[in-house]
Legacy VTK file of the C-alpha trace (Angstrom):
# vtk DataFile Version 3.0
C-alpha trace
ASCII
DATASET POLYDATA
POINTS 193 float
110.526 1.789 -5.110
110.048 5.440 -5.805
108.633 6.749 -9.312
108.888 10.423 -10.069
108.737 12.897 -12.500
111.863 14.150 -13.917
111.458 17.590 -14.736
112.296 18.755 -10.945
116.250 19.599 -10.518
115.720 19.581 -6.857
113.995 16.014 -6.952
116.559 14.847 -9.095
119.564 15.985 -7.007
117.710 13.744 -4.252
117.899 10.243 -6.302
121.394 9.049 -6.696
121.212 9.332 -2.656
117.967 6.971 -2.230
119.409 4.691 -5.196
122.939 4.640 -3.392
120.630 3.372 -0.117
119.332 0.714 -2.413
116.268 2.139 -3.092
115.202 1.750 -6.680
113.852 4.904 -8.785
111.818 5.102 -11.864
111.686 8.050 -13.581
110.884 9.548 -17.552
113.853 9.994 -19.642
114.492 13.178 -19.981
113.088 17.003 -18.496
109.606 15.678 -18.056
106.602 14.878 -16.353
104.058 11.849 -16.467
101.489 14.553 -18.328
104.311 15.400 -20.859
105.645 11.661 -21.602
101.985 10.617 -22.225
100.961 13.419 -24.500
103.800 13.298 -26.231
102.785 10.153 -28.119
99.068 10.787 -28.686
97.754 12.061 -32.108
94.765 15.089 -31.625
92.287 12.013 -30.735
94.665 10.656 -28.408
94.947 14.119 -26.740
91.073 14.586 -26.639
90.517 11.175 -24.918
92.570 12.258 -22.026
90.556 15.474 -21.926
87.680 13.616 -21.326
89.691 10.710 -18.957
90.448 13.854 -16.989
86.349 15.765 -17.305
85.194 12.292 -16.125
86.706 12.187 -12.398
86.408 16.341 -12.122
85.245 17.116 -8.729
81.958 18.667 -10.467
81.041 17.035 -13.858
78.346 19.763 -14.598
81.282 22.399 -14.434
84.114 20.234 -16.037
83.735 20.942 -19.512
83.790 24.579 -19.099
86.748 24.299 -16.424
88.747 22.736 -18.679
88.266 24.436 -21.566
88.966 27.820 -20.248
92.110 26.229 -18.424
93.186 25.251 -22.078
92.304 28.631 -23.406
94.140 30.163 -20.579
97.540 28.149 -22.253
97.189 28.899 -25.489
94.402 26.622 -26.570
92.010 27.895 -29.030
89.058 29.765 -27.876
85.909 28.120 -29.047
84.474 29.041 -32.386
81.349 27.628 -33.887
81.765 29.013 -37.698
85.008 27.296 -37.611
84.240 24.175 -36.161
86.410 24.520 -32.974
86.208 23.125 -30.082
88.926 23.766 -26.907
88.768 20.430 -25.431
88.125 18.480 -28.838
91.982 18.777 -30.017
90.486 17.247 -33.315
89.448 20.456 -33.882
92.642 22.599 -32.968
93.806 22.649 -36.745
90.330 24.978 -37.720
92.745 27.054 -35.424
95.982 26.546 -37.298
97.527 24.579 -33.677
99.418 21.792 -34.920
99.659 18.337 -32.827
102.947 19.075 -31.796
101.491 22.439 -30.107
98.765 20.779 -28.670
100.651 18.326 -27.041
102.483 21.264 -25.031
99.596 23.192 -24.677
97.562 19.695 -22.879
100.778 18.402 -20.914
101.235 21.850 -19.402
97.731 22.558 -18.386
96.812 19.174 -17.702
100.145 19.271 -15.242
99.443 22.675 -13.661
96.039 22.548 -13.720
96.653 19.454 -11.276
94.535 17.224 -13.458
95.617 13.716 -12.380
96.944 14.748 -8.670
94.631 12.909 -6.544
94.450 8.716 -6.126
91.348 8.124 -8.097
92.213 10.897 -10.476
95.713 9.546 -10.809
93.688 5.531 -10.867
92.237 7.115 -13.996
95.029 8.017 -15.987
96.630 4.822 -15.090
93.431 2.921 -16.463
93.959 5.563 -19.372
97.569 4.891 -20.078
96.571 1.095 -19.830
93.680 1.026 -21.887
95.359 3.297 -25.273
96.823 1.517 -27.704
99.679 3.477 -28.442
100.857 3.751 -24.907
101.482 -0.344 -25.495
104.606 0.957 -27.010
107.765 3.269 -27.042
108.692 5.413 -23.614
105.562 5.143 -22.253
105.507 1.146 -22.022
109.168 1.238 -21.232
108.508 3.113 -17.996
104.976 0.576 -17.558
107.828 -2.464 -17.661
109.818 -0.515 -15.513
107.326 0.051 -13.028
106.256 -4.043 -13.131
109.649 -5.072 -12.671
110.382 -2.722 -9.253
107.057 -3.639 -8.169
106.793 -7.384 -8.362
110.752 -8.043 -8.416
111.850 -11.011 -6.039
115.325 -11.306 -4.692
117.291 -13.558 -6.159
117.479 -17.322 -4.983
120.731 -17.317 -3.152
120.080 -13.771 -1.009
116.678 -14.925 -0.198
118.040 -18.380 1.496
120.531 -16.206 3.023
118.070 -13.540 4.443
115.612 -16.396 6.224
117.328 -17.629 9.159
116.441 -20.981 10.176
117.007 -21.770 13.874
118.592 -24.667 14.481
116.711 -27.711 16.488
118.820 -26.978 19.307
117.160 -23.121 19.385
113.779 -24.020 18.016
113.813 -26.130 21.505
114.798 -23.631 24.222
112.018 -22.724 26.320
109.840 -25.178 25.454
108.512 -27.344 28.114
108.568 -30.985 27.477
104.751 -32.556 27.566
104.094 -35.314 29.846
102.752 -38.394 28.424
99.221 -38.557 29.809
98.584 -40.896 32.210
95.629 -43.665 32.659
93.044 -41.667 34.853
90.654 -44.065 37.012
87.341 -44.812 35.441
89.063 -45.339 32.049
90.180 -48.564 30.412
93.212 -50.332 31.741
92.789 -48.724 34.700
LINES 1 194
193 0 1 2 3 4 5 6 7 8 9 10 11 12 13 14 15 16 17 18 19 20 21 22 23 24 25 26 27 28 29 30 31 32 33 34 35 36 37 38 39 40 41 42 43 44 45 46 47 48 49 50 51 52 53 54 55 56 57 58 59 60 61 62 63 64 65 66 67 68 69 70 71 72 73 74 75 76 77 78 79 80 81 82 83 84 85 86 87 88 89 90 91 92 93 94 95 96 97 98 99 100 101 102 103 104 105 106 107 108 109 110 111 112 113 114 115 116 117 118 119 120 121 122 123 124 125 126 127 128 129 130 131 132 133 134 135 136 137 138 139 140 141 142 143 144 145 146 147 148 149 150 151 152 153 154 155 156 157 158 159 160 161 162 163 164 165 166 167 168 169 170 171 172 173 174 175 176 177 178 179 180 181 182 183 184 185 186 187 188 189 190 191 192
């Protein structure tokens, strides 16, 4: 089972060759990666909480708040600005700005994806746990891919090719090379001897 972005040409010229070996592939639909299907359904709140999902498991917390702000800033995120109430990695606050949701979702999926937010195994454990835990990642692409993922993880063969695929040796085989046991004879000093 192989799961992959899909917005790499190069990856994606690779897949019809590892499904043709039987291998099974889940990808996005579409040009996109995991950071851009998962944005892409979360309101400003949404997009803040995997901010913070991300500032939790930075590789210095002190830093992390300032890291990722002038990462956003750095992709067209707003720059902080107290009189207007905003905020760069509080997307609640992007509209004091005049950034939409829609741009904020591009402006978090690209730097959280370049940025190489989620790129390590406990980082990545995290936005699993994230993607798990939000409510409206229960439903539309992102759950489809979820179900997707279950189903090439925990699928079982079906009944007929896994009888065929155990072969059980027949008594005649299961028998050569043994060596045939001796019933054990009465030894002197024991009864009936």
């Amino acid at each position: 089972m192989l799961f992959v972005d899909s917005d790499d040409a190069n990856t994606n010229a690779l897949l019809p060759g590892v499904e043709a070996k039987g291998g099974v592939v889940v990808r996005w639909a579409g040009d996109v990666c995991t950071e851009e299907a998962v944005c892409s359904q979360l309101d400003a709140a949404g997009l803040s909480a995997l901010i913070q999902a991300a500032v939790e498991v930075h590789d210095d917390p002190d830093t992390a708040p300032t890291v990722f702000a002038d990462q956003l800033i750095a992709r067209g995120g707003p720059k902080r600005d107290e009189a207007a109430g905003v905020d760069p990695i509080d997307v609640t606050t992007w509209t004091n700005a005049g950034i939409d949701v829609e741009h904020a979702r591009g402006i978090v999926s690209l730097t959280a994806s370049k940025a190489k937010w989620f790129k390590q195994i406990h980082k990545g454990r995290r936005l699993g746990e994230f993607i798990l835990d939000t409510p409206v990642l229960q439903t539309g692409p992102v759950a489809q891919v979820v179900e997707e993922l279950r189903e090439a993880i925990y699928a079982r063969p079906p009944a007929a090719e896994a009888v065929e695929a155990v072969e059980t040796p027949s008594v005649e085989e299961a028998t050569v090379g043994a060596t045939e046991v001796e019933e054990p004879s009465e030894v002197e000093g024991t009864p009936g001897a």
